[in-house]
N, C-alpha and C positions, 0 to 999 in steps of 0.2 A: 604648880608648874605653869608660866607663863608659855605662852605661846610663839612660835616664829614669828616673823614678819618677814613675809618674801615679796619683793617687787619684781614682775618681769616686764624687760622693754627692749627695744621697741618694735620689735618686726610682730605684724599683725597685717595678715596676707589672707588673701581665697587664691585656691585653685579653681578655673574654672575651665571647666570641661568641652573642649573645642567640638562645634556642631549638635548641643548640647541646652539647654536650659540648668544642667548639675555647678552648685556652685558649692564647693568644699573648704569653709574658713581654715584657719591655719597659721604656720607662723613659727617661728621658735618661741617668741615667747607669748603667746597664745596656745600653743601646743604644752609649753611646760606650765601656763599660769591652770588653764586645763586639769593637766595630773595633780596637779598640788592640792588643789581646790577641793579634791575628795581626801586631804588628811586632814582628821580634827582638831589638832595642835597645829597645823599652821594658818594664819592672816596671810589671804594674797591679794596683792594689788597688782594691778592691770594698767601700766602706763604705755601709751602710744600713739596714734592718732590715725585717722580714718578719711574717708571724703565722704559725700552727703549721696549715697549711691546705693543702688541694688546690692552691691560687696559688702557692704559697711551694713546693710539690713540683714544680712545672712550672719553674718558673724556677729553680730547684736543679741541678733536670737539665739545664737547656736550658744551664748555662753547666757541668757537671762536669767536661768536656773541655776548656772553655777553660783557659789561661796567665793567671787571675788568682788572686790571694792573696782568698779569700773567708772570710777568718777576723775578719773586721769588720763581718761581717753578721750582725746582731744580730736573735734571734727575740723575740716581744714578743706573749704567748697571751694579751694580755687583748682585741687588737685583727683586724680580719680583716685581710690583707695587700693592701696598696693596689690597688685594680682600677676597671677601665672597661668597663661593659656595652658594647659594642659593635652594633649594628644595620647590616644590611645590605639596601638599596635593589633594587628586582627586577633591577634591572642589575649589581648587586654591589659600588655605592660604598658605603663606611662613613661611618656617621650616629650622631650620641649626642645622645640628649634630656639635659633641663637636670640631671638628678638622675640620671645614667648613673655618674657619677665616685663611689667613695668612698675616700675616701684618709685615715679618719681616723690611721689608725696614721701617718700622714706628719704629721699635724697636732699631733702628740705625742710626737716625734720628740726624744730627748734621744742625742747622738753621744757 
């Protein structure tokens, strides 16, 4: 039996945790390259791109163990690596004001 081949692309994001040092990688398709990577029939590749930052070292690490081919992940120092201030409620639900999101490097995005 041959194997999948899944490619996920390209959002590859941190939350990061307003008043905080917590930086939480993420992403849709870092979230699902992620869940994949623990089946043993499927090959997952990791295409997307990053900037040359604290963000882009957390989610470096956070997948170095994983079983995906991250040789598609493209670094791109002219941009910061896409992230999401995250805020947390005294109860501890998370909250983002309107200007929390910057993802220009995602907006400029050439695969």
């Amino acid at each position: 039996m041959s194997k999948i081949k899944l490619t996920a692309l390209p959002c590859i994001c941190a939350d990061v945790f307003y008043g905080s040092e917590i930086i939480r990688p993420g992403g849709e398709a870092l979230n699902f390259a992620a869940h994949a990577s623990h089946f043993k029939d499927i090959d997952v590749t990791l295409l997307g791109v990053v900037g040359k930052d604290k963000y882009a070292e957390a989610i470096m690490d956070s997948i170095s163990k994983l079983d995906i081919d991250k040789n598609h992940i493209r670094i791109d120092e002219r941009y910061q690596t896409a992230n999401n201030m995250t805020y947390l409620t005294e109860s501890g639900d998370r909250y983002y004001k309107d200007d929390s999101w910057n993802g220009e490097i995602l907006d400029n995005i050439v695969l």
